[in-house]
N, C-alpha and C positions, 0 to 999 in steps of 0.2 A: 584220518581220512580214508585209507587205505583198510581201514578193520570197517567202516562206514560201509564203503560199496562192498565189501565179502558181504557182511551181515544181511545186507537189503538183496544179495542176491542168491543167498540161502533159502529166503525167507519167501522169495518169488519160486522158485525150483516148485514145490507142490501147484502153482495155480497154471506154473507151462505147462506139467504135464496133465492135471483134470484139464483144462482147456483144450488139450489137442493140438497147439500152435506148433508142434516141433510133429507131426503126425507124418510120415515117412514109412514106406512098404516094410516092413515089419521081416524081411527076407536075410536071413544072412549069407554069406559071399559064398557060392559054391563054383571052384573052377569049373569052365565051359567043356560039355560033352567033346566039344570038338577045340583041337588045339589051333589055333592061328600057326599059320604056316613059320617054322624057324630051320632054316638052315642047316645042314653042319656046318664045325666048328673049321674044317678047311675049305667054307664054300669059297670060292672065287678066287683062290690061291691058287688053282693046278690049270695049265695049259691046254686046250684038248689039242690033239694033232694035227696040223695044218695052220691051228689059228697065230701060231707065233707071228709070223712073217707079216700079217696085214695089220694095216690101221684101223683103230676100235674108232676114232675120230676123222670126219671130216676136216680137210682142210681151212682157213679163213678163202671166202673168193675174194679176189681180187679183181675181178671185171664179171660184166653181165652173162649169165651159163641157158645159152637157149634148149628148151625142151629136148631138141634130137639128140644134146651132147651126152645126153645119158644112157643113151643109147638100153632103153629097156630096164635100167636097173637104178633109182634116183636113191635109193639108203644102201648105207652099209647094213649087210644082214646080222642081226642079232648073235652074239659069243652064244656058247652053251651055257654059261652059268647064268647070261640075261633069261633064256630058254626057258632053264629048269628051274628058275626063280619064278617065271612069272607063270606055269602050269603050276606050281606050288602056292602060290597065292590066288590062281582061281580056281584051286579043288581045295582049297581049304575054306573059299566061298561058299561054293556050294555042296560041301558039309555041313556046315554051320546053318544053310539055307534050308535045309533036308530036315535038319534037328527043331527046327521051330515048326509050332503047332499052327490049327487051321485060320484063326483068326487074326492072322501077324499081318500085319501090313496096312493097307488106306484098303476104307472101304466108301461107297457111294451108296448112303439109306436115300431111295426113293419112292412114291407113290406108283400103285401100278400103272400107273398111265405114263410114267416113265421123268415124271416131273420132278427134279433134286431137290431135298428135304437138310439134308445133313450130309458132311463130310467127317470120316472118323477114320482115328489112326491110333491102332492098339498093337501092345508088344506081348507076343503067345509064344512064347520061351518054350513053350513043349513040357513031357516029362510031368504033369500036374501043376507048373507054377505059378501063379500068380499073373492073370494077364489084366491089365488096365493101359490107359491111353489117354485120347482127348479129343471132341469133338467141335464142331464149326456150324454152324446151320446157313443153310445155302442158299433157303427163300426168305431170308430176314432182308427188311426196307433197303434200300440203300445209303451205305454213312451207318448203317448199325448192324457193330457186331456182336455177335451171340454165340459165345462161345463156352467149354468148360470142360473138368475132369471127365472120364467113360472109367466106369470099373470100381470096385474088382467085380470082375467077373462070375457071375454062379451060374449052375447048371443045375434043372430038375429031369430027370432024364434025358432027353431026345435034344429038351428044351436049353436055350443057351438064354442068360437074363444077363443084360450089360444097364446098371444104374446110371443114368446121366441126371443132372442138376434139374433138367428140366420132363421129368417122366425117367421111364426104360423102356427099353427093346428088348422084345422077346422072339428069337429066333430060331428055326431050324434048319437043319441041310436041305438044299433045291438042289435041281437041275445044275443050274448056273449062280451057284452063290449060295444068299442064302435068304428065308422067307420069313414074314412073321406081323407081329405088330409093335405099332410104339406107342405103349401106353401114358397119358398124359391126364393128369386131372381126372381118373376115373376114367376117360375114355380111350378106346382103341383105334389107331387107325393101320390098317393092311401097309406095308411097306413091305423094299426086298431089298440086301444089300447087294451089292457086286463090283468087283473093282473096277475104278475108275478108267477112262482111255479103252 
């Protein structure tokens, strides 16, 4: 039984892969330009001077604490290694923020009359790699959604070409975002992206 299903899925292995069915970003693992924030190895072991003597924690209350009892000051303030943890975890943010390319994030393709078409949200990793995503269309009936893959991504000079299921977008840098058309069935219509809010 067991020689049964090896054999049959031996046998299958050539039509997954003509088929495409197993098709996954073709990228292998390269660690990130930017490290996620780690520590030293004696973080949050050493005492700074002064803080021995207080409490890192609030008490449990035991009866109702009206506003004035605080007298200006309602938390305990932050240790030094709360501190320098958590600027270490938002410069490692926005390193990592810094390192991805122009197209990272939600964008809003609309008509120039200002009317939303699509919602799209692509990962632009920087550095030449590989950016795709997936898009939403935002004037489809109500009760139907239309949605799919965005990418990968090509560029013919100036021009940025994003493949969706239903046409592409063909973009360039604006003002505020970016400009172009979305071609569909042979035809073109003028759109411009720019984030959402």
């Amino acid at each position: 039984m067991l020689l049964l299903a090896l054999m049959s899925a031996v046998a299958l292995e050539p039509a997954i892969q003509t088929t495409g069915l197993l098709d996954a970003t073709p990228e292998t693992y390269r660690a990130p330009s930017v490290r996620p924030y780690q520590p030293p190895s004696r973080f949050g072991r050493e005492t700074a001077e002064g803080d021995a003597a207080t409490d890192l924690h609030r008490r449990p209350l035991t009866a109702p604490v009206a506003v004035d009892d605080y007298v200006g000051d309602y938390e305990f303030s932050p240790s030094d290694s709360q501190t320098t943890y958590d600027q270490g975890v938002a410069q490692a943010a926005i390193d990592a923020e810094t390192g991805m390319g122009p197209l990272d994030g939600r964008w809003r393709i609309a008509q120039p009359d200002g009317r939303p078409l699509l919602s799209l949200s692509l990962t632009d990793r920087g550095e030449g790699r590989r950016v795709e995503g997936a898009w939403r269309r935002l004037d489809a009936p109500a009760g139907v959604d239309q949605m799919g893959f965005a990418g990968p991504v090509s560029t013919q000079g100036e021009v940025v070409i994003i493949p969706l299921s239903e046409g592409e977008l063909r973009l360039h840098a604006a003002a505020s975002g970016w400009a172009g058309e979305w071609v569909q069935d042979g035809r073109a219509r003028p759109v411009t992206a720019t984030r959402p809010g």
